[in-house]
N, C-alpha and C positions, 0 to 999 in steps of 0.2 A: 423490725426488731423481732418481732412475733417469728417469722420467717426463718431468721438464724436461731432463734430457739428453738426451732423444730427441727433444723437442719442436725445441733449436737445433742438434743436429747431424744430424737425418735430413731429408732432403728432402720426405719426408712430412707427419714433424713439423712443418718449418717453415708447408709447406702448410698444415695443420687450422689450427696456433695462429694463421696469417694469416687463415683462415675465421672463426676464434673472434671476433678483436680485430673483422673486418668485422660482425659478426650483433653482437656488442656493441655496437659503433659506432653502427648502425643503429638499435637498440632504443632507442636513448638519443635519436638524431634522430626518433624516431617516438613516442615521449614526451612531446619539446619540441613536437610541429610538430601533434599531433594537434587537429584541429577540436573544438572546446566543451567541452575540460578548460579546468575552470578552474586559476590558476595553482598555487593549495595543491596539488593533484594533480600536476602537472609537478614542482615543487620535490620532492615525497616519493617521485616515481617513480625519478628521476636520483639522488636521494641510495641508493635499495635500489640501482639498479643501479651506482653507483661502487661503492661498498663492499662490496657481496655481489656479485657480478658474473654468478655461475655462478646460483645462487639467482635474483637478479634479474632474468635472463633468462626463466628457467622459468617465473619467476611473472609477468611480463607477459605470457608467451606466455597463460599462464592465464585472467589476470584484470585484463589491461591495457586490453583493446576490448573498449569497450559494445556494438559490434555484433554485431547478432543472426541474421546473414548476410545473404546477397543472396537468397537464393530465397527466405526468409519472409520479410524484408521485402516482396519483389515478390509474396507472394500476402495481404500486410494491406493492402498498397497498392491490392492488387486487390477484395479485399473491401470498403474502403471506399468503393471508386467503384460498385460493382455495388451497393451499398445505400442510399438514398436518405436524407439526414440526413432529420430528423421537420421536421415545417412548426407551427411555435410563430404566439403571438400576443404579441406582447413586453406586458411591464406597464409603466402608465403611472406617474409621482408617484414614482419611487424618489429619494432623496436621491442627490448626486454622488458619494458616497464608494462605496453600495453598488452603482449605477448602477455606479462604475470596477470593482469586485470581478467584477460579473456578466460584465461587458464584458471582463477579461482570462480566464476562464473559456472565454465562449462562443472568444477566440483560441486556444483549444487543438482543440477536435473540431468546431465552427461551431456548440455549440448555445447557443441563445440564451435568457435567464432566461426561464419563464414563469409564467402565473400560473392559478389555480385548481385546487392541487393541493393533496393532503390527504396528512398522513404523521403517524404513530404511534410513539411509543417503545414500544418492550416493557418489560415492567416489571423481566423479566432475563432471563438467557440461555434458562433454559426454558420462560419464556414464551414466549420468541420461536421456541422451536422448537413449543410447541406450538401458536403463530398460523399457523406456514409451513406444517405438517401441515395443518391444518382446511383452509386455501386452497389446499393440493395434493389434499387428498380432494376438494373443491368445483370441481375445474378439469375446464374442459369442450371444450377443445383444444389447449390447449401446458402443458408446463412445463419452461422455462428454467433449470436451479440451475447456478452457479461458483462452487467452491467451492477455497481454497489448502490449507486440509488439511479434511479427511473421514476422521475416527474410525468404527473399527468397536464405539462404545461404545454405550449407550442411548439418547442422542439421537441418533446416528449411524445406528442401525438404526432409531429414529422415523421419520425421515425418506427410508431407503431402500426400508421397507418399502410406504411413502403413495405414493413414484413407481412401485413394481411393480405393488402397488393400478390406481395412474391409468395405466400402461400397459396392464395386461390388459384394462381397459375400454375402449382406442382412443384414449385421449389422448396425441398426440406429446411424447413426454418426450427431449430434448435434455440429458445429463451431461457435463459440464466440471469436472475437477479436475487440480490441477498436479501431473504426474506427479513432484516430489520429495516438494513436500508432501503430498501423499496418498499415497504409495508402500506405504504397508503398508495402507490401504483399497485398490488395486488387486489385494491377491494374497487380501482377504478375499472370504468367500462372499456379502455383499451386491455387492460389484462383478456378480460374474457371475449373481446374483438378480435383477439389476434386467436386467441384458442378456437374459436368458432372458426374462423379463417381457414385453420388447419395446423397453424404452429403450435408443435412441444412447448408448454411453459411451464419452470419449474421454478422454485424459490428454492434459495440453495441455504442449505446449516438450519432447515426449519424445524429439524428432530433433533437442535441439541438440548442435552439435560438442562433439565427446566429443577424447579423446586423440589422436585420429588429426590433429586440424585444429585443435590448441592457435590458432594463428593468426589462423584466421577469427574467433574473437569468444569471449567467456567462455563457459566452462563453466557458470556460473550464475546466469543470470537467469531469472527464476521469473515465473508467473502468479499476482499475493498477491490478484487481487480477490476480493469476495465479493457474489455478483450473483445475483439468485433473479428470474426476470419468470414471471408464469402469466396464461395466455389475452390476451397486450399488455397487461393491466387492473394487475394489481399486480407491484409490483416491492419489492421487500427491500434493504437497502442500510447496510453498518454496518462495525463490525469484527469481528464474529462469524465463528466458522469453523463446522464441522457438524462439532459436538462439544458433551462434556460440559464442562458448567465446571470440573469436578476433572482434566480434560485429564492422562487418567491415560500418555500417554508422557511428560510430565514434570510428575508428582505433587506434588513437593518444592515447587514452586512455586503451587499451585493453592490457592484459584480463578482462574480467569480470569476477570476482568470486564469484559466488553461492555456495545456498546450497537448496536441493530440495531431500524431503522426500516422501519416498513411503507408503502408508499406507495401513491398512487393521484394519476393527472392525466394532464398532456402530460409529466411527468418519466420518466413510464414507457417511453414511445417511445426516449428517451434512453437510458435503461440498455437495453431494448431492444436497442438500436444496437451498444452499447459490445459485448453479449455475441454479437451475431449476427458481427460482424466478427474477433472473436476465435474463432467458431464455426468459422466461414468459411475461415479462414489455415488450419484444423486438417483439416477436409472440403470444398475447393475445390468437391466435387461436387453437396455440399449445396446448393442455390439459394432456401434460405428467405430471406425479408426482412421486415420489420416490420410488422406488422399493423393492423389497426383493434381497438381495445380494446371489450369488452361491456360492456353494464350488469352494474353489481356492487353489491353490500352486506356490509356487514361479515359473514365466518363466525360462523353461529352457536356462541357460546358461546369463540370463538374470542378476544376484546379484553379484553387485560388494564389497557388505560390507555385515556384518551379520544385520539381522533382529532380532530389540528390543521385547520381547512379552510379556503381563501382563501390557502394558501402558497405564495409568489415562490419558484422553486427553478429549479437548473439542477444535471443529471448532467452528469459530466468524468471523462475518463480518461486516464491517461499511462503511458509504457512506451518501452522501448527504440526503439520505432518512433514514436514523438512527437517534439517538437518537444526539444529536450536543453532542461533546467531547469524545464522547465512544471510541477510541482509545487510548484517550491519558488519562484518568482511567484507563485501562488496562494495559498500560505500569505503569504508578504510581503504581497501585494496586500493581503488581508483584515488580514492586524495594522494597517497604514497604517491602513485605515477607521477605528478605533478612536479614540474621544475622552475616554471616561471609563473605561471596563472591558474587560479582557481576559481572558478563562481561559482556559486551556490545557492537557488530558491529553492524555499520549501513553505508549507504554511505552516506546520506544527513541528515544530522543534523543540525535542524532549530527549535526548542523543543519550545512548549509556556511554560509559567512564570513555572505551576505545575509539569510536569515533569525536568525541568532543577531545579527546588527545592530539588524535589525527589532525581536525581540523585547528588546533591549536600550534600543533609542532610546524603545521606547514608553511606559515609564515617564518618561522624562528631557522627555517633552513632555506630562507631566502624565494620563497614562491609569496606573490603578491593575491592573499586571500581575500575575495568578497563573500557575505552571507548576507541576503537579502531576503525578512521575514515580511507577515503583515504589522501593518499597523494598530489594526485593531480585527481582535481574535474572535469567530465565533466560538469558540471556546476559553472561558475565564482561566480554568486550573492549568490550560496548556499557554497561557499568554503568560501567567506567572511564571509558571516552571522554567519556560525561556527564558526570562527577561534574571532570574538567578545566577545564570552563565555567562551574561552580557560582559559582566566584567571581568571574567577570566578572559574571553576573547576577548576581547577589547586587548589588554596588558599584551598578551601574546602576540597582536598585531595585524588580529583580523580586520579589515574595513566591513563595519556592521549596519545595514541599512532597514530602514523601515518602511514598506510600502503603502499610501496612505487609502489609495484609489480603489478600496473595495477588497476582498478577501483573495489576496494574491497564493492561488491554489496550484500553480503549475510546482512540479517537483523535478527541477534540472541541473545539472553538473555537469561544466564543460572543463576541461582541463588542458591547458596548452595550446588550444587553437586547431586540435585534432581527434583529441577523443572527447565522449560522452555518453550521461548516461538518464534517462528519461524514462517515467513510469505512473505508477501509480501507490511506491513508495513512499511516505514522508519520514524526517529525522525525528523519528518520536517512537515509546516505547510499545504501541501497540502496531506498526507498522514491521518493526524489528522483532518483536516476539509473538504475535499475537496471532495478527491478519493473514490472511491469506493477497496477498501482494502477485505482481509481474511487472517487469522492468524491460528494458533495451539498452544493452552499452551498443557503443558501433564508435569505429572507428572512418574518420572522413573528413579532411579537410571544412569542405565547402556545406556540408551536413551540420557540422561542431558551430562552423560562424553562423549558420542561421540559428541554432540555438542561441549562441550569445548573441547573437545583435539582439534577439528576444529579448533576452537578460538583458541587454542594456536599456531597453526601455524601460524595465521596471526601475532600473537605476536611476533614469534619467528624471521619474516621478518621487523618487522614493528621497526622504530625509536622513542624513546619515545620525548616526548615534554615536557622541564622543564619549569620551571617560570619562572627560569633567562632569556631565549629565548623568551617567550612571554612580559615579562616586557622590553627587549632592543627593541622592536618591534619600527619605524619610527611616529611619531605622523602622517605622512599622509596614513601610514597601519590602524593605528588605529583609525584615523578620518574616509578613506574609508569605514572600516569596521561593525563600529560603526552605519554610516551612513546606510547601505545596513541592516543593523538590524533593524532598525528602519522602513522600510519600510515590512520587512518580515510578520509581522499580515494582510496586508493588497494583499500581492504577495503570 
């Protein structure tokens, strides 16, 4: 009370509360007026800041602009002009639908589908870690790893110890992980193992505006890719992180289940690209650029599954410094292609208005849709946020499944039995706007079915979810739920 009296009878007071009402004002016109929000986000910003006002403010100052400043921008900008996109040879005979898929792709980084590339599933997480070892011990001039979190656990140290290995022998080892996600692999003793070693290691986004510069851009956007290139020849590409599957900072939840592809072609130049320019933003001084790839052979003893060969593929990456929505085009574009089958894992599912349409419409024009989420979410606000659209999909005639066996982390989309697209994307709105992402579509037969036989084994564990179950739901599930949606454009 005291407080508002001082506020309309002191001349000071009047002052601030006149300050107050302008910087409200403001936030409210810079809300509505902001370029490539879409409208959901404007509506839920204006509605925090009417009614919480004081809150409101704080938290746009926060986490209201996607941008990632001027001075990083202007040195990605600069890194991708100093690095010369890779020079492809397009493939000929693709049908129009995947033709359009590859064609809004190569509109995001310029690269263009191409063809003659070979890529591998691992058969699981520690496979794949112990495929990336053999081809780290086998490397005979670079190795490239990005990684969003990096465990100080047994695969964790697999893999740090193979780049100390390959650094003491003179091989240029370049380290990239995201200074949140990786934050407690930075203060562990493999960090400063591999540095002594000889390897560059750098935490990546570890000078964005902090408290001081709420204004300039959020506090948290992150580097979530996961990007492994050795000697320009192979390149790795999934949703795996450089970790155990029992991902012991959160146990409760575990396994995590991947899936992380080995590669080899002109794809590699691409991921290449993706990680030299993100390399680049971080060490300006660095003046590496992409290389010419060696003759290579599979590591001995190293292949847990057979390698796909003759695969149409194109790397993509998006990020605060992209093009705003170019992820979640990409996912749309690829649903559209779809004529008869769709499947779909993700583990966070938080979709804006176009792709939750997409995947809605695709059943209603005759393609038989599955979406198979987890079961139980290491993430609370994102389990709701999902579980609010369950019944729209549902109605529309999606097949909606839940997997029970641990935190189903792979992120894939096969379509037709020939294309696909696999990464380190999920359908969620910090993957879509936020993060800094990399993806693989490719087109290939006998490529696409090893992904879905994948996907069918999640199927084959996973509990379906009817409509009768979502419609008996408690009116305070589905007010929580509802509610925690609501706020998702803006989180």
């Amino acid at each position: 009370m005291q407080l508002l009296w001082w506020s309309v009878s002191s001349p000071w007071g009047m002052l601030m509360s006149a300050l107050l009402v302008a910087l409200h004002l403001a936030v409210i016109v810079r809300a509505l007026t902001r370029p490539g929000r879409e409208a959901a986000a404007r509506v839920a910003w204006v509605a925090v800041l009417l009614f919480l006002p004081f809150v409101g403010v704080f938290a746009y100052l926060m986490l209201g602009e996607t941008s990632i400043g001027r001075v990083r921008r202007a040195r990605m900008g600069s890194a991708e002009k100093s690095i010369s996109l890779p020079k492809t040879q397009r493939p000929s005979g693709l049908d129009p639908d995947t033709e359009s898929a590859f064609s809004l792709v190569e509109s995001i980084n310029g690269f263009a589908a191409t063809q003659g590339n070979s890529v591998r599933l691992a058969a699981d997480s520690d496979a794949a870690i112990d495929e990336l070892v053999a081809d780290i011990d086998a490397a005979q001039s670079t190795v490239h790893i990005g990684f969003y979190i990096w465990l100080a656990d047994t695969n964790g140290t697999k893999v740090a110890d193979a780049v100390s290995r390959a650094a003491r022998r003179g091989v240029t080892c370049r380290i990239l992980v995201d200074a949140v996600g990786s934050r407690a692999f930075l203060r562990s003793h493999l960090w400063a193992q591999m540095k002594q070693a000889g390897a560059t290691c750098v935490a990546a986004l570890q000078d964005l505006p902090r408290w001081g510069k709420l204004a300039v851009g959020r506090v948290d956007l992150r580097n979530h890719r996961k990007i492994t290139v050795i000697d320009d020849t192979i390149a790795y590409c999934g949703s795996q992180n450089c970790a155990d599957p029992a991902f012991r900072v959160k146990p409760k939840f575990a396994p995590w289940v991947d899936v992380f592809f080995r590669c080899q072609g002109p794809i590699v130049a691409q991921e290449q690209w993706l990680f030299l320019t993100t390399w680049r933003t971080e060490l300006p001084q660095d003046t590496v650029s992409v290389g010419t790839p060696r003759a290579w052979g599979p590591s001995e003893g190293a292949a847990s599954m057979p390698a796909h060969d003759s695969v149409v593929g194109a790397m993509f990456g998006t990020g605060p410094t992209a093009r705003p929505g170019a992820m979640s085009e990409a996912f749309t574009t690829v649903i559209a292609a779809a004529h008869s089958e769709l499947t779909v894992s993700t583990p966070y599912f938080v979709p804006d208005e176009p792709l939750l349409a997409a995947l809605c419409a695709a059943p209603r024009r005759g393609v038989r849709t599955t979406l198979v989420l987890p079961q139980n979410n290491d993430s609370w606000f994102v389990a709701q946020a999902a579980r609010s659209s369950y019944r729209r999909l549902l109605e529309a005639g999606v097949e909606l499944y839940e997997y029970p066996l641990g935190l189903l982390h792979s992120k894939t989309m096969t379509v037709d039995g020939h294309l696909a697209m696999v990464g380190s994307a999920n359908m969620d709105r910090r993957s879509l706007e936020l993060n800094y992402e990399n993806n693989l579509l490719l087109a290939h037969p006998a490529a696409t079915a090893a992904i879905r036989e994948r996907q069918q084994s999640y199927l084959d564990a996973s509990s379906p979810v009817s409509l009768v179950t979502v419609r008996g739901w408690s009116l305070w599930s589905r007010l929580v739920q509802n509610a925690v949606a609501m706020l998702a454009p803006i989180l």
